[in-house]
C-alpha positions in Angstrom: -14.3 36.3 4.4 -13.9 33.4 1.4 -10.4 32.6 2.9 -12.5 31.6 6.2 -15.4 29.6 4.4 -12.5 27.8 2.2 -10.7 27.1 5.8 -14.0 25.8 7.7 -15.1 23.6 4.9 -11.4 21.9 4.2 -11.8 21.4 8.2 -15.2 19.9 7.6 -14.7 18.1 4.8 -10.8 16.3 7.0 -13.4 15.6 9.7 -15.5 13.4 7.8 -12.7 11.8 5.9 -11.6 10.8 9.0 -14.9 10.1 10.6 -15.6 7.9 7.5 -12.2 5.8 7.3 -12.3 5.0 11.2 -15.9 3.8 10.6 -15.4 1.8 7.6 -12.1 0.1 9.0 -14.0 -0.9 12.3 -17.0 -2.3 10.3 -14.4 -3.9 8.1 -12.3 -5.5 10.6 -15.7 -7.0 12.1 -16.5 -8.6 9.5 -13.1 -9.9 8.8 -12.7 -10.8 12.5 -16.2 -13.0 11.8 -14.8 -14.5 8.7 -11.9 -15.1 11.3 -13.6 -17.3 14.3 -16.4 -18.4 12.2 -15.8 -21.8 12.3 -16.5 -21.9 15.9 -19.7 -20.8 18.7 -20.3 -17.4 19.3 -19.5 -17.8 22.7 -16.1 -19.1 21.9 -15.6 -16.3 19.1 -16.0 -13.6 21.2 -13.1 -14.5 23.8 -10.7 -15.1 20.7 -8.0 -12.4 21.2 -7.0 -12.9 17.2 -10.1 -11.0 16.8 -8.6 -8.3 19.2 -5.7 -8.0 17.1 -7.0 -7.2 14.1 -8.8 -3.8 15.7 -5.5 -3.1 17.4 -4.2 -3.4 14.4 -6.9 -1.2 12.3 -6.3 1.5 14.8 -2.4 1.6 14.2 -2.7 1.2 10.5 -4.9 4.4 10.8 -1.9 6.2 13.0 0.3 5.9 10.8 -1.1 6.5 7.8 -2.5 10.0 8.7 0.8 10.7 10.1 2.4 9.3 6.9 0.1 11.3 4.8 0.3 14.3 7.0 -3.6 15.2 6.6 -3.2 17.1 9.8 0.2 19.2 10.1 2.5 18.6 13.3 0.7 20.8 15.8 -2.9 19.9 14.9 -2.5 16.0 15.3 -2.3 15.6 19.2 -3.8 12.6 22.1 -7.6 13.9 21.4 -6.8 12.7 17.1 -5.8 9.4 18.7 -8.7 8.8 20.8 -11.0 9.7 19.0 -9.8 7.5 16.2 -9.3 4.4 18.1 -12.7 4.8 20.1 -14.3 5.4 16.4 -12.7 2.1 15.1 -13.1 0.2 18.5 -17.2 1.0 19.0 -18.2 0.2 15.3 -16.3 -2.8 15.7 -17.9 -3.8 18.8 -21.1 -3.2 17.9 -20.9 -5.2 14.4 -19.0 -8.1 15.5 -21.6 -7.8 18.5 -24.8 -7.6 15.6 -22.9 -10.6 13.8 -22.4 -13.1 16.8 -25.9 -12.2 17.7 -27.3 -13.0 14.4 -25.1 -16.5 14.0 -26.6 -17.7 17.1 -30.4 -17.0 16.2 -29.6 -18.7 12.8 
């Protein structure tokens, strides 16, 4: 019975590191994307594909460093890992670089 709870909340506890960094790395790369194309309009910022980049590269950098780090073992990390990271990284992203175009053009 303990070796189950211990299981389940290492489990839980990987999820939300996981959860957490893809956040955090898509909120960071928006604002670094806005520190990016801040120079020009919003309208101009949001079809710069150096912006683009950078969440590509977020995404990646994650990749490989749970696979570097082996969080998950071999058989655990498979296609639904990978989406679920890069849709993670690419929605909170979106939505901040979204809130901070949107707030540079009321300003």
């Amino acid at each position: 019975m303990s070796t189950e709870s211990i299981s389940d909340r290492r489990e839980h506890i990987r999820s939300i590191s996981v959860t957490a960094l893809a956040a955090l790395l898509g909120v960071g790369t928006a604002l670094a994307s806005m520190a990016l194309t801040g120079d020009v309009s919003p309208g101009e910022a949001a079809g710069d594909t150096r912006a683009l980049l950078l969440v590509l590269t977020a995404i990646v950098a994650q990749i490989v460093l749970f696979d570097a780090t082996s969080i998950y073992s071999d058989d655990e990390f498979g296609i639904k890992h990978y989406l679920f990271i890069t849709f993670m990284t690419f929605s909170m992203w979106f939505v901040t670089w979204g809130i901070l175009l949107t707030a540079e053009l009321n300003a």
